[in-house]
VMD Tcl script that builds the backbone (N, CA, C; Angstrom):
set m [mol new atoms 321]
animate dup $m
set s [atomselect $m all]
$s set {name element resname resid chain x y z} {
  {N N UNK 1 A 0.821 -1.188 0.000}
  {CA C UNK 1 A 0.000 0.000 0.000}
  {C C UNK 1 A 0.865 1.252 0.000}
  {N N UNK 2 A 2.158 1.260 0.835}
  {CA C UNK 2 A 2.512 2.483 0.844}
  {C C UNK 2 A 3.532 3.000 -0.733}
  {N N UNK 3 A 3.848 1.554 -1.227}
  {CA C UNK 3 A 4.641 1.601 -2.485}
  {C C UNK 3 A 3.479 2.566 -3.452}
  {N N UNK 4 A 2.220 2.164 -3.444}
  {CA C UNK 4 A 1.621 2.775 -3.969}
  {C C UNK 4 A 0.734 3.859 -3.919}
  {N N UNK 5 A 1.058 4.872 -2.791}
  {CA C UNK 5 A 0.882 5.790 -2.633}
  {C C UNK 5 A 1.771 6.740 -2.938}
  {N N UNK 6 A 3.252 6.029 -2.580}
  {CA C UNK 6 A 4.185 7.152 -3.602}
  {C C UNK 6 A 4.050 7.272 -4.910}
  {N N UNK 7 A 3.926 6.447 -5.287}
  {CA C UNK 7 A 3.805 6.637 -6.925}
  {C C UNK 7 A 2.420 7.338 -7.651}
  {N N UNK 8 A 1.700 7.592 -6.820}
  {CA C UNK 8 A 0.250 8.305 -6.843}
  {C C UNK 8 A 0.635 9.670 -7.475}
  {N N UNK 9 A 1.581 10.256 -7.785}
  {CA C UNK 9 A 2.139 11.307 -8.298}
  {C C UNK 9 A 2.375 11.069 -10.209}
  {N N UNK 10 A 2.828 10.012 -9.935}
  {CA C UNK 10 A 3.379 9.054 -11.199}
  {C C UNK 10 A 2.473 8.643 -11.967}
  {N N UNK 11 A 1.610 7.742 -11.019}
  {CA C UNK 11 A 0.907 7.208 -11.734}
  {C C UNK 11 A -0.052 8.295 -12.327}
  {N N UNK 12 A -0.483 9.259 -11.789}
  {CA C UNK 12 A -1.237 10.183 -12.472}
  {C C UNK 12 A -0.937 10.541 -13.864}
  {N N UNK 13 A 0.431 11.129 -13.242}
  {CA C UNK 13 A 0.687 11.364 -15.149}
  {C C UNK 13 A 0.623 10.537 -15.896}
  {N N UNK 14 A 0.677 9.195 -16.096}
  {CA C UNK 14 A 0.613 8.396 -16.890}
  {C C UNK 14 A -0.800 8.258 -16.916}
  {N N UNK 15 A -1.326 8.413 -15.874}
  {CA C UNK 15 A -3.128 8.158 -16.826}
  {C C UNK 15 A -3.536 9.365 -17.280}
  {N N UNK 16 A -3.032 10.257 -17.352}
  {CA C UNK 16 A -3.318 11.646 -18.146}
  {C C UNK 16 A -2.949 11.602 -19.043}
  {N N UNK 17 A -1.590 11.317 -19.513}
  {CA C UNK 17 A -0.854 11.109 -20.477}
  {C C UNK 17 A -1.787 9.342 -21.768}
  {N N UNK 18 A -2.083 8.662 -20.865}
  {CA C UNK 18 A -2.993 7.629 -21.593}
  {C C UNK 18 A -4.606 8.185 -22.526}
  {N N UNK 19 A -5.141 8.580 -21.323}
  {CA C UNK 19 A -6.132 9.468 -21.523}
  {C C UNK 19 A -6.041 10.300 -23.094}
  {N N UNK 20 A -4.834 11.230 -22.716}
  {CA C UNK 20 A -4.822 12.571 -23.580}
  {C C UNK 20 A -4.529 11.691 -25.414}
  {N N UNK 21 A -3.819 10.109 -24.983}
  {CA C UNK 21 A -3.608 9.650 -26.303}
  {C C UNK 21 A -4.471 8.641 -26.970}
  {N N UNK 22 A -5.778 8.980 -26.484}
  {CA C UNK 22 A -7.105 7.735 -27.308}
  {C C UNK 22 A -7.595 9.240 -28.522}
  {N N UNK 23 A -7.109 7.943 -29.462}
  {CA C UNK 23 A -7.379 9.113 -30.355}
  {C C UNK 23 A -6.712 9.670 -31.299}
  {N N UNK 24 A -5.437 10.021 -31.017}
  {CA C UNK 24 A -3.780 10.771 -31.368}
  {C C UNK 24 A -3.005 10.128 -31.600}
  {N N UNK 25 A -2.685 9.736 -32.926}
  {CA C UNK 25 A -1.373 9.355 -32.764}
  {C C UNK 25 A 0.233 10.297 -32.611}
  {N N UNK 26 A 0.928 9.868 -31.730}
  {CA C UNK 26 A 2.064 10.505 -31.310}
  {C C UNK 26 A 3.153 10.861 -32.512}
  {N N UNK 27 A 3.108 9.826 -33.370}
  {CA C UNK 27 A 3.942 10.019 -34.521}
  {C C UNK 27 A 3.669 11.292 -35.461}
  {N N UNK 28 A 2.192 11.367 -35.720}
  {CA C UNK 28 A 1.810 12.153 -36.462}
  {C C UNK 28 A 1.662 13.975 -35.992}
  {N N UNK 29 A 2.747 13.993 -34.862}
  {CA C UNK 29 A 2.781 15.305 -34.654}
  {C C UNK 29 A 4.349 15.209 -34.601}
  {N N UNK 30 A 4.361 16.809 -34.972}
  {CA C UNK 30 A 5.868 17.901 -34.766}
  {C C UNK 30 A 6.510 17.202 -33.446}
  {N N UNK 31 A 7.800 17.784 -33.612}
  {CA C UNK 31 A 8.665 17.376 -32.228}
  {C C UNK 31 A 8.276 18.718 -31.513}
  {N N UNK 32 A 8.151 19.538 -31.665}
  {CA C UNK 32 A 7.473 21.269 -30.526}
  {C C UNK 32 A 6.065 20.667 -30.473}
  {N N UNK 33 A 5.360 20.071 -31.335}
  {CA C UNK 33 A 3.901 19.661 -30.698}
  {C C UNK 33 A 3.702 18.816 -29.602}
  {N N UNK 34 A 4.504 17.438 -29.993}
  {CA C UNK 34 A 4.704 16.882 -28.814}
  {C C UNK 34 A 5.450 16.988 -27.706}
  {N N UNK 35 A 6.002 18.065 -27.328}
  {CA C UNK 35 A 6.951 19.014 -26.290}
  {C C UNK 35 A 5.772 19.487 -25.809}
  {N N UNK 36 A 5.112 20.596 -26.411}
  {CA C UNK 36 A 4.060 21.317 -25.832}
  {C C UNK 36 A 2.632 20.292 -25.443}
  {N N UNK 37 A 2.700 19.270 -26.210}
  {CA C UNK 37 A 1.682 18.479 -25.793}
  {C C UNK 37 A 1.990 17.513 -24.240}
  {N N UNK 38 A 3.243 17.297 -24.242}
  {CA C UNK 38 A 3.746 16.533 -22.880}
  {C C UNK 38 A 3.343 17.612 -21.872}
  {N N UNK 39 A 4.156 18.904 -22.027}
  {CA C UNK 39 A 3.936 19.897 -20.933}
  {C C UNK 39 A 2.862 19.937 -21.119}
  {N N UNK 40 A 2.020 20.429 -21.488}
  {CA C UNK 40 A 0.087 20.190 -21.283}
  {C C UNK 40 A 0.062 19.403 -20.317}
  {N N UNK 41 A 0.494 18.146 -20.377}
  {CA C UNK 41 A 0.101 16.600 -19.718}
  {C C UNK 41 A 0.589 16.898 -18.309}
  {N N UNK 42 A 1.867 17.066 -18.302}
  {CA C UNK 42 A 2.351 17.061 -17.294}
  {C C UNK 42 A 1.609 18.175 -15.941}
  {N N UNK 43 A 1.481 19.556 -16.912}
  {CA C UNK 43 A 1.033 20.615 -16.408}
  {C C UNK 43 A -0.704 20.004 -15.903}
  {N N UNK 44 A -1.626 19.503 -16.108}
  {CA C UNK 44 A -2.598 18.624 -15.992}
  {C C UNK 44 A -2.344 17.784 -14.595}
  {N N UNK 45 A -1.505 17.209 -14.760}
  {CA C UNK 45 A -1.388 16.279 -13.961}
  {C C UNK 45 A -0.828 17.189 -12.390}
  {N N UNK 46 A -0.184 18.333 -12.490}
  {CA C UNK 46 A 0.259 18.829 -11.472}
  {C C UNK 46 A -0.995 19.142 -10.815}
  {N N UNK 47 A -1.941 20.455 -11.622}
  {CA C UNK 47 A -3.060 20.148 -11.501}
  {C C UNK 47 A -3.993 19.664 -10.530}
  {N N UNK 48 A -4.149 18.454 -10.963}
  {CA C UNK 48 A -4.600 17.389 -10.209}
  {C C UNK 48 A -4.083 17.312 -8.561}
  {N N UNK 49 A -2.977 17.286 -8.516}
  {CA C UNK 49 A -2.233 17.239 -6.955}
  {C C UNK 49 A -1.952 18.008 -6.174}
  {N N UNK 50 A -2.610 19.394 -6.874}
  {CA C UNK 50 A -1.959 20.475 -5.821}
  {C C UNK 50 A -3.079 20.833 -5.176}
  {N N UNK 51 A -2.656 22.093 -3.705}
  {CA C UNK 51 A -3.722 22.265 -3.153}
  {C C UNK 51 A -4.593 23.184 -3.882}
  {N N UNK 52 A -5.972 22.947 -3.059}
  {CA C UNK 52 A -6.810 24.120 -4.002}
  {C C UNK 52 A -6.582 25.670 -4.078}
  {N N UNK 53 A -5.659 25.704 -2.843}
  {CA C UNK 53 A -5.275 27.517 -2.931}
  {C C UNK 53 A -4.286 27.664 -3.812}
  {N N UNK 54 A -3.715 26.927 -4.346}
  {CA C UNK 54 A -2.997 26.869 -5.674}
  {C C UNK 54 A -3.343 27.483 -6.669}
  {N N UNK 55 A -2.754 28.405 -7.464}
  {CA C UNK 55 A -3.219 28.310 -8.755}
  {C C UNK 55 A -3.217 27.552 -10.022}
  {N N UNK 56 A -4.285 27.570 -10.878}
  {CA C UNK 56 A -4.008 25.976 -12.111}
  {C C UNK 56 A -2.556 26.665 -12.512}
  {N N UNK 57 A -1.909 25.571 -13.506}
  {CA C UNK 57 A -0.869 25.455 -14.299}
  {C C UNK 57 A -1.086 25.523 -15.501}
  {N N UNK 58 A -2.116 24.208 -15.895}
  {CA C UNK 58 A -2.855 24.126 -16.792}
  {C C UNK 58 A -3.567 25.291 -17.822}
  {N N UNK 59 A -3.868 25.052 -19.103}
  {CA C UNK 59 A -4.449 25.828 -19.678}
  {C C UNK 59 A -5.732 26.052 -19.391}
  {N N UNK 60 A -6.301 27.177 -19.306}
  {CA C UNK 60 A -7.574 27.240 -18.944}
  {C C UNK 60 A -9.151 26.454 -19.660}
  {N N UNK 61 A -9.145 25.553 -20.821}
  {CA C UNK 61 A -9.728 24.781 -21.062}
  {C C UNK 61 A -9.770 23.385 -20.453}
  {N N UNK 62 A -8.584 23.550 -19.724}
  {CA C UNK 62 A -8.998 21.827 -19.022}
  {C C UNK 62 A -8.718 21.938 -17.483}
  {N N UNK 63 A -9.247 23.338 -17.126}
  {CA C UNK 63 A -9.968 23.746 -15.862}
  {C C UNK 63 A -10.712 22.527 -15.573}
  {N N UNK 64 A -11.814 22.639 -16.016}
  {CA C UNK 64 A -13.148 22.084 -15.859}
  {C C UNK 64 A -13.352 20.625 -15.698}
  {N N UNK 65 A -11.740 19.597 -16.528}
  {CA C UNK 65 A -12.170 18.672 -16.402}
  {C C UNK 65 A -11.273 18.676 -15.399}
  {N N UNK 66 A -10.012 19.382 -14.992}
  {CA C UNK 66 A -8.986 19.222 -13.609}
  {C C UNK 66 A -10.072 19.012 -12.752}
  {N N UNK 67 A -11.003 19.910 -12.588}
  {CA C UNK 67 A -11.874 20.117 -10.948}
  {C C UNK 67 A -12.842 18.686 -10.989}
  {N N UNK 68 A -13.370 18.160 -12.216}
  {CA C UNK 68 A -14.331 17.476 -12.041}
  {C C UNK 68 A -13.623 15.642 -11.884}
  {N N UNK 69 A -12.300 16.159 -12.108}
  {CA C UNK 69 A -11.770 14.515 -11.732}
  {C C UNK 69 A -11.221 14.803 -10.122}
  {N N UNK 70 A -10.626 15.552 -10.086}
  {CA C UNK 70 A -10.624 16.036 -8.391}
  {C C UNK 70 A -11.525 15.456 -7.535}
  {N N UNK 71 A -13.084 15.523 -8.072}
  {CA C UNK 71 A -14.087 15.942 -7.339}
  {C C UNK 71 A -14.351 14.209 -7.676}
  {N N UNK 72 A -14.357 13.941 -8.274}
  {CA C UNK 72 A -14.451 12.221 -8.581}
  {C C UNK 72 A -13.911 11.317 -7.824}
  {N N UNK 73 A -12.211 11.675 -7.893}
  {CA C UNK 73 A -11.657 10.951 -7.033}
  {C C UNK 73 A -11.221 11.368 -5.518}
  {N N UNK 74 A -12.077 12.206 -5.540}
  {CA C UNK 74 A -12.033 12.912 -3.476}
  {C C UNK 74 A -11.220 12.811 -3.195}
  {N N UNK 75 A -10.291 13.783 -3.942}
  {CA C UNK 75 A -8.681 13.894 -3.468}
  {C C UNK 75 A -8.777 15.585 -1.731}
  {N N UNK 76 A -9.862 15.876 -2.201}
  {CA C UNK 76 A -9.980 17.164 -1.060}
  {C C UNK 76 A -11.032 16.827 -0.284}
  {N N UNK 77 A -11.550 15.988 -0.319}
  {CA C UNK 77 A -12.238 15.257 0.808}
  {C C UNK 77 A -11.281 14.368 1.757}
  {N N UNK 78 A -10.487 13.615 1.035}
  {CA C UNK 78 A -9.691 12.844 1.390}
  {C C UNK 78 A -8.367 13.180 2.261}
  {N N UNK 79 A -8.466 14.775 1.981}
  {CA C UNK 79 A -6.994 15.247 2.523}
  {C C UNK 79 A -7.603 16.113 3.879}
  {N N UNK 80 A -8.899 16.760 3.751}
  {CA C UNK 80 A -9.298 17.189 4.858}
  {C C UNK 80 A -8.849 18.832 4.187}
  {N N UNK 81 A -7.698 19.299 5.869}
  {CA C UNK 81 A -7.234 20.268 5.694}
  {C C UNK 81 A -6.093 20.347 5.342}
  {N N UNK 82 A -6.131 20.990 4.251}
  {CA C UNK 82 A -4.316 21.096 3.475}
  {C C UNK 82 A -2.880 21.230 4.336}
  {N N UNK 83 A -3.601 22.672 5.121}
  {CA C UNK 83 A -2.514 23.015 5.577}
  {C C UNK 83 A -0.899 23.623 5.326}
  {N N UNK 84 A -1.268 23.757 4.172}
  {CA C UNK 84 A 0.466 24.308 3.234}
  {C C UNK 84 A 1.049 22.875 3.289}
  {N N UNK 85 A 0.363 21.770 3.088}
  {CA C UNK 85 A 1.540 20.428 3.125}
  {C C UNK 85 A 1.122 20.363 1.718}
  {N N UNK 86 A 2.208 19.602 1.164}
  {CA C UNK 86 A 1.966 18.616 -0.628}
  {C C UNK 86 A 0.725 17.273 -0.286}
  {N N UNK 87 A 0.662 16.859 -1.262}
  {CA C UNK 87 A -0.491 15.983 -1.355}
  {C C UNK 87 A 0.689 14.493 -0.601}
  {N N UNK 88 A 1.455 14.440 -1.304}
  {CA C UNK 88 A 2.800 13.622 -0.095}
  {C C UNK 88 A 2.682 13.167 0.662}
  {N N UNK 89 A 2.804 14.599 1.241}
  {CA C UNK 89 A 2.749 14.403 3.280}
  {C C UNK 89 A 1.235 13.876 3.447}
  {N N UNK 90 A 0.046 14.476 2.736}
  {CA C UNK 90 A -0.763 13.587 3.677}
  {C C UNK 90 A -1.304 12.116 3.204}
  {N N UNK 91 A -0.598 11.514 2.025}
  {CA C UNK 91 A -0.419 10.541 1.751}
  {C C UNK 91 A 0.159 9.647 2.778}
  {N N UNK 92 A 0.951 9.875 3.145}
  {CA C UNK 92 A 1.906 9.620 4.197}
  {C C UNK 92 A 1.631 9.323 5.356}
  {N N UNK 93 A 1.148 10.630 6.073}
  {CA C UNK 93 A 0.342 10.747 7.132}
  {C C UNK 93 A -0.897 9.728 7.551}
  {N N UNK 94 A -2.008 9.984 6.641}
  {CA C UNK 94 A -2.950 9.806 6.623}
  {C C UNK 94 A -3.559 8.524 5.431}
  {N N UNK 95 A -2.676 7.067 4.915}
  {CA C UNK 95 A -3.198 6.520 3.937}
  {C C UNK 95 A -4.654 6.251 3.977}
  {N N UNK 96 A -5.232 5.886 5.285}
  {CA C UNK 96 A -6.619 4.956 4.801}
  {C C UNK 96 A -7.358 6.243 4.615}
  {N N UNK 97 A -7.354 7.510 4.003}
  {CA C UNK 97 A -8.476 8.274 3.714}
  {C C UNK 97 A -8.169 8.284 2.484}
  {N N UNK 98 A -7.291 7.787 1.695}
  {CA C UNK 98 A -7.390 7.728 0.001}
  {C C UNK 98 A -7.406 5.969 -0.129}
  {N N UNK 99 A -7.826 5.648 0.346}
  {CA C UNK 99 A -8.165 3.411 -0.129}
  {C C UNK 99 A -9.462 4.145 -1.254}
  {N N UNK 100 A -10.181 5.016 -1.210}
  {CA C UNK 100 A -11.097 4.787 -2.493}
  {C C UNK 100 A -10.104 5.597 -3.709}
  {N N UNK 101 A -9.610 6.710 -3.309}
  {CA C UNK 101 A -8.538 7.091 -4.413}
  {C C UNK 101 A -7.950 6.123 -4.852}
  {N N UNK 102 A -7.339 5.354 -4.423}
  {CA C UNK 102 A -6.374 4.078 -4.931}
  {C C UNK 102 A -6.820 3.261 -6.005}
  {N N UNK 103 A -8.203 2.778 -5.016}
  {CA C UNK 103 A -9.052 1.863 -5.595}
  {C C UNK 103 A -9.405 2.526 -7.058}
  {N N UNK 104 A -9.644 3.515 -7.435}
  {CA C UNK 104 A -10.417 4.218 -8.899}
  {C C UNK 104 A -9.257 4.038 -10.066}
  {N N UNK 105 A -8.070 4.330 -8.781}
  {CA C UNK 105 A -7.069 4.043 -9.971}
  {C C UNK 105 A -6.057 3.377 -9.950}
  {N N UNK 106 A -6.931 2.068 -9.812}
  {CA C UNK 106 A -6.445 0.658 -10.097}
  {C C UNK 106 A -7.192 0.513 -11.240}
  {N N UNK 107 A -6.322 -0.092 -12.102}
  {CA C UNK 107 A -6.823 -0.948 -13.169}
  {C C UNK 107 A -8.002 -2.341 -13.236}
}
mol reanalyze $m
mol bondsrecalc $m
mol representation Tube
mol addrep $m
């Protein structure tokens, strides 16, 4: 369990990065497209993990789906109160309040 709570950072990007490629093939873009298309991904995925007093990273079109997978996988339910900590520490701290986070993103 705890192996896979560190990687809860990781693994995100890679299902963003999966996600963003149904559909696309990778070949069929520029080497600056797929630069700017990774940073998208990546920027997405930060996104996802930071606190809400944060500001997005992300481009402002995928606002909407940042907040509504947030809100899916009760990553701010799950953390309570932030507190100025990373999503990390209360990984760390606190595992059994993300067992349904985990669970969604398990395969």
């Amino acid at each position: 369990m705890y192996k896979n709570m560190t990687y809860l950072l990781t693994d995100t990007r890679t299902r963003v990065e999966r996600l963003a490629k149904k559909g696309v093939k990778n070949c069929a873009l520029s080497k600056d497209d797929r630069r700017n298309r990774r940073l998208e991904l990546m920027q997405v995925a930060a996104d996802l993990c930071r606190s809400p007093d944060e500001g997005h990273q992300s481009p402002p079109e995928r606002h909407s789906w940042v907040a509504s997978e947030r809100a899916r996988l009760g990553i701010d339910a799950a953390v309570g109160d932030w507190n100025d900590r990373p999503l990390l520490y209360h990984l760390k701290a606190r595992p059994h309040r993300f067992l349904r986070t985990m669970a969604l993103l398990s395969p």
